[in-house]
C-alpha positions as CSV (number, residue, x, y, z in Angstrom):
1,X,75.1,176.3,26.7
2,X,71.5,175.5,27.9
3,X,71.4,173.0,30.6
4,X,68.9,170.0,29.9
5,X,65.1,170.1,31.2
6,X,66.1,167.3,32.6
7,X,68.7,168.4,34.6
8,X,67.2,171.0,36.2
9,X,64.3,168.7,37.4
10,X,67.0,166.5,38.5
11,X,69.1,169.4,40.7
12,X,65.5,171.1,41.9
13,X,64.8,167.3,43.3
14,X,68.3,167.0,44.4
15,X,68.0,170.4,46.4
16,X,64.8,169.6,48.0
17,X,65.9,165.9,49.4
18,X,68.9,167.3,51.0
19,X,66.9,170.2,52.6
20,X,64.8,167.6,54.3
21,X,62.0,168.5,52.5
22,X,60.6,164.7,52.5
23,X,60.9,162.9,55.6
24,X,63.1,159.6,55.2
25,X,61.6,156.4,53.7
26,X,58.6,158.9,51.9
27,X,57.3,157.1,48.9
28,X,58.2,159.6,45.8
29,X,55.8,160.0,43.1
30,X,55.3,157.8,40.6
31,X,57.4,158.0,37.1
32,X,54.2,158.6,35.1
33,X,53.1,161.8,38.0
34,X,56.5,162.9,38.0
35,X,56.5,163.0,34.1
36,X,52.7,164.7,34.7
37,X,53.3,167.0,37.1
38,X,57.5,168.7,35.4
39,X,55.9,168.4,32.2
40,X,58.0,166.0,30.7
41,X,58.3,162.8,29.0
42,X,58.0,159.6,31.0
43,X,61.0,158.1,29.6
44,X,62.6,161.5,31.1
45,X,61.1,160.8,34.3
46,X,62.8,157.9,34.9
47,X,66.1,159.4,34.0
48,X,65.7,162.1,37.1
49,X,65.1,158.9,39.7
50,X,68.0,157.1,37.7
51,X,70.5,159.9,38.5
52,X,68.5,160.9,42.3
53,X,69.2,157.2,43.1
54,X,73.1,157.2,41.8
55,X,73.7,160.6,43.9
56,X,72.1,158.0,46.8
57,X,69.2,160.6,47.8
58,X,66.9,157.9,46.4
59,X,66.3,154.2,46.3
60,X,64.0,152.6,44.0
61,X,62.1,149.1,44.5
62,X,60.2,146.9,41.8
63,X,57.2,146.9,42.0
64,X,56.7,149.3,44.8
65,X,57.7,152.4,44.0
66,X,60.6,155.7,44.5
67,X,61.6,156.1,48.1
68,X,63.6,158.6,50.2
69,X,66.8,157.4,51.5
70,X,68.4,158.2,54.7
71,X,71.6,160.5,54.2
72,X,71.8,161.8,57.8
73,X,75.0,159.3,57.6
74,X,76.1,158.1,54.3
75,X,78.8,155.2,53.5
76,X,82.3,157.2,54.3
77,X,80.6,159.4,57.0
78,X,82.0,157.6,59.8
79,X,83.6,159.4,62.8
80,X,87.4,158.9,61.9
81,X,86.5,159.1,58.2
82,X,86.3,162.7,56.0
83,X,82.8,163.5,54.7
84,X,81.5,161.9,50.9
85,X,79.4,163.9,49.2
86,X,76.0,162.0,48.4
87,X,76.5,162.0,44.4
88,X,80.5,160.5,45.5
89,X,81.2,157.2,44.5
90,X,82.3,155.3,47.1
91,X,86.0,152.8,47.1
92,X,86.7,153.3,50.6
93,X,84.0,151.1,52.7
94,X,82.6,147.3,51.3
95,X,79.0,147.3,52.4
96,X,78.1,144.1,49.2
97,X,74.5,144.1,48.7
98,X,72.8,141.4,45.7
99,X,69.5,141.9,44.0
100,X,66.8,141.1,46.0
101,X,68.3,141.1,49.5
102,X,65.3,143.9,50.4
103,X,62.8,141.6,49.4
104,X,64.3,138.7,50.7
105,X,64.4,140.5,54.1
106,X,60.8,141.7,53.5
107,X,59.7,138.1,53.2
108,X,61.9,137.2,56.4
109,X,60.1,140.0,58.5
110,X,56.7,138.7,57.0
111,X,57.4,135.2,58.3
112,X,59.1,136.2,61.3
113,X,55.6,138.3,62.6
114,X,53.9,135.0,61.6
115,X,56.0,133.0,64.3
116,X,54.6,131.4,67.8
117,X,57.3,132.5,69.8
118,X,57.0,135.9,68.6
119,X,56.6,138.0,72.2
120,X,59.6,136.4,73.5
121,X,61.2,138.8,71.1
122,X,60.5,141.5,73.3
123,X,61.9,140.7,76.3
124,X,65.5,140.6,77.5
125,X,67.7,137.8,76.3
126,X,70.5,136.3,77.7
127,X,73.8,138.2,77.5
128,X,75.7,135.7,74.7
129,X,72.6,134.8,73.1
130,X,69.8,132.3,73.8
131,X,70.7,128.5,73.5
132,X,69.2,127.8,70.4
133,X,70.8,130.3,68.5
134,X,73.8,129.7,69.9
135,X,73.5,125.8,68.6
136,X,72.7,127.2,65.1
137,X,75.9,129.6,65.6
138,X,78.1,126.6,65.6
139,X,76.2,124.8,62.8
140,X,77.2,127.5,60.7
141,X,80.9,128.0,61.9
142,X,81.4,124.5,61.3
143,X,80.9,124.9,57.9
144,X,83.4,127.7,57.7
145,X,85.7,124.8,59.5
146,X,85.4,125.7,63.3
147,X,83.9,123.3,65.2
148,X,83.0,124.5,68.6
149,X,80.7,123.2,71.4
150,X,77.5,126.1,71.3
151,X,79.1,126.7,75.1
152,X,81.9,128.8,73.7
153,X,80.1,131.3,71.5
154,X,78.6,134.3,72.1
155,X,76.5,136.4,70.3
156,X,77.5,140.1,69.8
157,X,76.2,143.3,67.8
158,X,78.8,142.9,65.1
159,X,82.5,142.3,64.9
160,X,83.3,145.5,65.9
161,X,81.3,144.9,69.2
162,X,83.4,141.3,69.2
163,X,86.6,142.8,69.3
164,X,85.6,145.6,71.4
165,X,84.4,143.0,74.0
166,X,87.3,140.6,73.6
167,X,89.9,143.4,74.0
168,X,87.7,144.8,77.1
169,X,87.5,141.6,78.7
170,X,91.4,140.4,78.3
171,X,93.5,143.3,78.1
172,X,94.2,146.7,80.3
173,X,95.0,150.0,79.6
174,X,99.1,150.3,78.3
175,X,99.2,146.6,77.0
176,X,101.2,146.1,74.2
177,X,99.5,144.3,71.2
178,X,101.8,142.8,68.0
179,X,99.5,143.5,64.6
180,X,100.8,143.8,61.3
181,X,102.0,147.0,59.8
182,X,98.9,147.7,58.4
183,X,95.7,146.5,59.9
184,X,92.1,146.9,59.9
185,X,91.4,150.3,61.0
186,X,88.7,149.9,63.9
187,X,90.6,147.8,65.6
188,X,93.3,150.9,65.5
189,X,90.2,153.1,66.4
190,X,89.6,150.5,69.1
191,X,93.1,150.3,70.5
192,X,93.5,153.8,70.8
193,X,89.8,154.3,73.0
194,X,90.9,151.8,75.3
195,X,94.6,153.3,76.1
196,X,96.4,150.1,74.1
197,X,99.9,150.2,72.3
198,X,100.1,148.8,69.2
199,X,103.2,147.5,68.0
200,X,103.8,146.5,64.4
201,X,105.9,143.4,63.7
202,X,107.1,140.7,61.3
203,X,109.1,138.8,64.0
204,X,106.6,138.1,66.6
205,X,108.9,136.0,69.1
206,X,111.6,138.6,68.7
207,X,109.0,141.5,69.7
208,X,108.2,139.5,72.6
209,X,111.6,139.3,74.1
210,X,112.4,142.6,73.6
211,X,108.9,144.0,74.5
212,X,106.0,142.7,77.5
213,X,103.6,141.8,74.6
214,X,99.8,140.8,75.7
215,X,98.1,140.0,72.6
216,X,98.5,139.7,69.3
217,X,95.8,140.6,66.6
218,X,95.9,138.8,62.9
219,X,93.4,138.4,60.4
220,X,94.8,135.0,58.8
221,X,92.2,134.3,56.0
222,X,91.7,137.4,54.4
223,X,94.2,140.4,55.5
224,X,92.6,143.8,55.3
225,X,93.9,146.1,53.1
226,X,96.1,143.6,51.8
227,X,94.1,140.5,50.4
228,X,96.7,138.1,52.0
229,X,96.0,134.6,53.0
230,X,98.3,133.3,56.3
231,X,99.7,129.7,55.4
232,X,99.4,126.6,57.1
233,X,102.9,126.8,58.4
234,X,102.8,130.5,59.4
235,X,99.5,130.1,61.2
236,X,101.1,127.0,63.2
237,X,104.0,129.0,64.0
238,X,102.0,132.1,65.1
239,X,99.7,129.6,67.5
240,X,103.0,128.0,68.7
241,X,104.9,131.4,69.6
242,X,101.9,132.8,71.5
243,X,101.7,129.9,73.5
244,X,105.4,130.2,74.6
245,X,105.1,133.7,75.5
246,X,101.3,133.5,77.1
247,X,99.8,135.3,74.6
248,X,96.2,136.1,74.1
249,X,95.4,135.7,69.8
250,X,92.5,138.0,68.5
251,X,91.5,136.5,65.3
252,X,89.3,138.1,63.1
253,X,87.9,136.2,60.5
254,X,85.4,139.2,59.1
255,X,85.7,138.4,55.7
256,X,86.9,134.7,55.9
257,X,84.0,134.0,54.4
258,X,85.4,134.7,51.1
259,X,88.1,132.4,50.8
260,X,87.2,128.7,49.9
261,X,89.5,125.8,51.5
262,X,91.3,128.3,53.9
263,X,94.0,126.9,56.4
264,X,92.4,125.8,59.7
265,X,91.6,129.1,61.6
266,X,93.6,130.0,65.0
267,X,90.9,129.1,66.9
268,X,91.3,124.8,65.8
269,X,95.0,125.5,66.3
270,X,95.0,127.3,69.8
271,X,91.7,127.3,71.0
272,X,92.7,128.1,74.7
273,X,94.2,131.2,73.8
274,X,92.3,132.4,71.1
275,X,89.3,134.3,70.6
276,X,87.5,134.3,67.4
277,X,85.6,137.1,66.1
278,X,83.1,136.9,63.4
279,X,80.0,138.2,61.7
280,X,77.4,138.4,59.0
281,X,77.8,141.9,58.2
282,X,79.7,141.5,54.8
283,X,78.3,138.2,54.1
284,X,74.7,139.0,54.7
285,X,74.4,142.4,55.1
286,X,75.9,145.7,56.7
287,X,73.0,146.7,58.3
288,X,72.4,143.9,60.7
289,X,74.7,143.9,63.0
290,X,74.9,140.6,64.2
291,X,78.2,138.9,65.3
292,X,80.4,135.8,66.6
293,X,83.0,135.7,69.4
294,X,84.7,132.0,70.4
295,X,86.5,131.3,73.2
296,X,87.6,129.0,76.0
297,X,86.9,131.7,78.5
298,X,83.1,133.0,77.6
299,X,82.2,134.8,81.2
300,X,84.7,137.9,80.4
301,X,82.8,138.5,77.4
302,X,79.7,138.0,78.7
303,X,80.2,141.1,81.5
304,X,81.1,143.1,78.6
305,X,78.4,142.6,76.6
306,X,76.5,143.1,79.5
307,X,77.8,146.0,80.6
308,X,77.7,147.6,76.5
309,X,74.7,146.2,74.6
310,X,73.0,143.6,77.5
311,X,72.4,141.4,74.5
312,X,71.9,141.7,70.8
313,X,68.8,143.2,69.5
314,X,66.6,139.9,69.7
315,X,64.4,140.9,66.4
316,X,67.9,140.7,64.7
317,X,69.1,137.3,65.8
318,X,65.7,135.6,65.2
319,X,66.1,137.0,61.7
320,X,69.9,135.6,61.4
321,X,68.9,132.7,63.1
322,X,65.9,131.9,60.7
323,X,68.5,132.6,57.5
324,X,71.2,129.8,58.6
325,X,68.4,127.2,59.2
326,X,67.2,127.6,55.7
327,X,70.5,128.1,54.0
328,X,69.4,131.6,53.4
329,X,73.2,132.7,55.0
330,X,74.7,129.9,52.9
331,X,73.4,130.9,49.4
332,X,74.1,134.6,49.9
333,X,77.8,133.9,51.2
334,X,78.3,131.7,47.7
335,X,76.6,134.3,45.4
336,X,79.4,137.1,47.0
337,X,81.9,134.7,46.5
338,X,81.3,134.6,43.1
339,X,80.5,138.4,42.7
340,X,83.9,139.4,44.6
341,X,85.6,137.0,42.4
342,X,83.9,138.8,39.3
343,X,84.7,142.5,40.6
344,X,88.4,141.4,41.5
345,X,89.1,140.0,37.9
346,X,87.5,143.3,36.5
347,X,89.8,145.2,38.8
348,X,93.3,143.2,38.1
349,X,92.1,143.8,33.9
350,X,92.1,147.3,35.0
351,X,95.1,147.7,36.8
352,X,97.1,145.2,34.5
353,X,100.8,146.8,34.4
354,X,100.6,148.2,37.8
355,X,101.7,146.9,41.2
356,X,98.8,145.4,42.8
357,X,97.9,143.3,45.9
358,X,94.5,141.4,46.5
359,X,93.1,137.6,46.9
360,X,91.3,136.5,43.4
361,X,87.8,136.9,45.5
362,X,88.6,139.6,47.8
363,X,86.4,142.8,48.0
364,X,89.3,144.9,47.9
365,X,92.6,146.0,46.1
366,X,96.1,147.6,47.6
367,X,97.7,149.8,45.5
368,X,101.6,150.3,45.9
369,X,102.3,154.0,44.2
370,X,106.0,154.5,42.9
371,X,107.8,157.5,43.2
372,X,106.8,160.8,43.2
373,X,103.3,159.8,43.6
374,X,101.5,160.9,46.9
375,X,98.7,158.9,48.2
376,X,96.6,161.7,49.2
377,X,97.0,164.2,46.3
378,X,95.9,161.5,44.3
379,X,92.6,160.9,46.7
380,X,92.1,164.7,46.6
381,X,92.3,164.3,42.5
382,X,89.9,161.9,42.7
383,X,87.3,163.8,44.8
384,X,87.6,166.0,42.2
385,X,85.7,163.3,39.9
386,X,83.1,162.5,42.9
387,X,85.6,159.2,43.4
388,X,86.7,158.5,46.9
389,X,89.6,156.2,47.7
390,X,91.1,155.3,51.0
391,X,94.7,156.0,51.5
392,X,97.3,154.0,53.7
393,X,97.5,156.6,56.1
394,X,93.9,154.8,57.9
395,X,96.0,151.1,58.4
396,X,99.3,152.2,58.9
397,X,100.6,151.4,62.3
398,X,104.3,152.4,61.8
399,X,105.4,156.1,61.8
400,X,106.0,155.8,58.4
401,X,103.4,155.5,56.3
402,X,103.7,153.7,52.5
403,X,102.1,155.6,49.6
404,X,99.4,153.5,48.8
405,X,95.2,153.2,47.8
406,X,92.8,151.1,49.4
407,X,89.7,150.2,46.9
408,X,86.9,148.6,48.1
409,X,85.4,147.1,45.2
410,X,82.0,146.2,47.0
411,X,79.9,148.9,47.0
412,X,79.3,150.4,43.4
413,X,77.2,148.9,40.5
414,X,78.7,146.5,38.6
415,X,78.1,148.2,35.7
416,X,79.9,151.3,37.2
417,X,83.3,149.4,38.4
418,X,85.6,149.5,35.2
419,X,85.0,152.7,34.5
420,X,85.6,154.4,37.5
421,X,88.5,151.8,38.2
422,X,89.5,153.5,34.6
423,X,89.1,156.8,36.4
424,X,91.6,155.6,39.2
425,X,94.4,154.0,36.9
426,X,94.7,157.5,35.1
427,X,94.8,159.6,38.4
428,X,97.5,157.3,39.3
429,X,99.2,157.6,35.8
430,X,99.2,161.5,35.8
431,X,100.4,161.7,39.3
């Protein structure tokens, strides 16, 4: 069968991006020149950037033109993470992005240059952040329902870097640390750098009699993989047990943002012993890697931060900073509310008839596979159809590991969700 014109203007392209012909962020030609220049039509032409930009060798923006995206490291290509080819769609990492959030940025970076205090951008910054943002910090965390003094928060390069520092600052190599039997993965990644033993557990005191247990990390509004919100109750008894036994809590409240009239965090309930990590990365964007840490005890952190990062990139912060004083941060954390909510109903419709776990406007979905089923010839199936899943085998912390999909539902078109959701269901039904 004779391939389409198209499609072999579409894999000539493709070929030359990933050679390197075209250094990153080069501005393509134009629909009508492309059209011009393969001899075809112009409706044609914007079919070939259509399917360059959903392999993600391309990005286009209105008004301005065809660009060259980076895929020296695409989403998936992290260091603990197998490779995803650039055509792939992606399940396994959230990184929620709206319409418009380039030019909103744009406009931010326009108005930012504009500034008076613009030079002092250049210049070291204090460790946990200058004063002022600090202030605006708490501003914003009070509306997620932690009120702190601006004293007690710090200002780190993301939430990884918060729970890098916190775990740096409090515990030693060979501390044993309660989490859940599954848990976010970089704090795995995290534990296992610094020498720490993680423990899983659904009886915390009893682990702590039985075991010399430093810490304990939870993620009460919002569980990753699972969806799960911690109750009132539970979160009171949690707070209560670690005080008996002198335990340090690590809360991460990463995608708290999500979940509307949570319980009080941790942090209201023991603030003495817990540090609270946050960040704007899935509520604003992935890319800026700002972060929160709260605690009783700041000057711990601070030396870390010190001696890892000195201080978050300033450009960064002013940029953040600017965004919660105009309700930028606020609006955006609302619309992903609603668009989590909106990929998480397509998802359950979907999935309707099979086990499934996830909150009603969580990002993600835990799939429970029954017998025979294997996790990971069903991930391998799926590669097979440029789909790539995450398995529980990356948030397992017990020996043995559940057959079970992770799907982050964050970071594909809308448009593009049910039926590669579609595409999952039936891998999972021919198993």
């Amino acid at each position: 069968m004779r391939t389409p014109r198209y499609k072999s203007v579409v894999d000539g392209l493709a070929a030359e991006l990933r050679a390197g012909r075209w250094p990153v962020g080069t501005r393509l030609p134009t629909h009508r020149e492309l059209a011009q220049r393969e001899g075809i039509a112009l409706v044609t032409a914007t079919r070939v950037y259509a399917e360059l930009e959903a392999m993600g060798l391309v990005t286009g923006e209105q008004g301005r033109g065809t660009f060259v995206r980076d895929t020296a490291l695409l989403a998936g290509q992290g260091i603990d993470e197998g490779l995803v080819a650039a055509d792939a769609v992606d399940l396994r990492f959230n990184y929620p992005a709206l319409p418009g959030q380039a030019d909103l940025l744009r406009n931010a970076l326009r108005e930012l240059a504009g500034a008076g205090d613009l030079e002092s951008l250049l210049h070291y910054q204090p460790h946990g952040g200058r004063l002022d943002d600090r202030t605006a910090v708490a501003r914003h965390l009070r509306r997620r329902g932690l009120t702190v003094d601006a004293a007690q928060v710090l200002i780190v390069s993301g939430a990884q870097h918060g729970l890098a520092s916190a775990a740096m600052s409090f515990l030693r190599r060979g501390d044993v640390v309660a989490v859940d039997a599954l848990t976010y993965p970089g704090f795995k990644v995290l534990a296992h750098t610094l020498g720490l033993e993680l423990v899983a557990t659904t009886d915390l005191d009893d682990l702590c009699r039985r075991r010399p247990v430093r810490a304990v990390y939870t993620m009460p509004t919002l569980h990753n993989p699972l969806g799960t919100v911690m109750s009132s109750t539970a979160r009171k008894r949690l707070a209560a047990t670690a005080r008996r036994h002198g335990l340090v809590i690590i809360e991460d409240a990463t995608y708290a943002y999500l979940v509307e009239d949570a319980p009080p965090p941790l942090a209201v309930l023991a603030p003495e012993i817990t540090i609270h990590v946050s960040s704007l990365s899935k509520s604003v964007a992935t890319g800026l890697r700002v972060g929160f840490v709260v605690a009783a005890e700041i000057a711990p952190i601070e030396r870390v931060i010190r001696a890892t990062t000195w201080n978050t990139p300033a450009l960064t912060v002013a940029l953040i900073r600017r965004w919660i004083d105009d309700g930028t941060v606020d609006r955006l954390e609302g619309h992903k509310r609603t668009d989590a909510h909106m990929r998480q109903a397509i998802a359950r419709d979907v999935f309707a008839g099979l086990p499934h776990t996830g909150h009603p406007s969580s990002y993600f979905l835990w799939l429970p596979l029954a017998e025979p089923a294997r996790a990971d010839r069903i991930a391998a199936s799926l590669q097979r159809h440029r789909i790539s899943v995450s398995t529980a085998a990356q948030f397992a912390t017990t020996p043995v590991v559940p057959q079970a999909l992770r799907l982050a539902l964050g970071s594909i078109p809308v448009a593009d969700l049910r039926p590669t959701l579609a595409t999952v269901r039936a891998a999972i039904e021919t198993a």
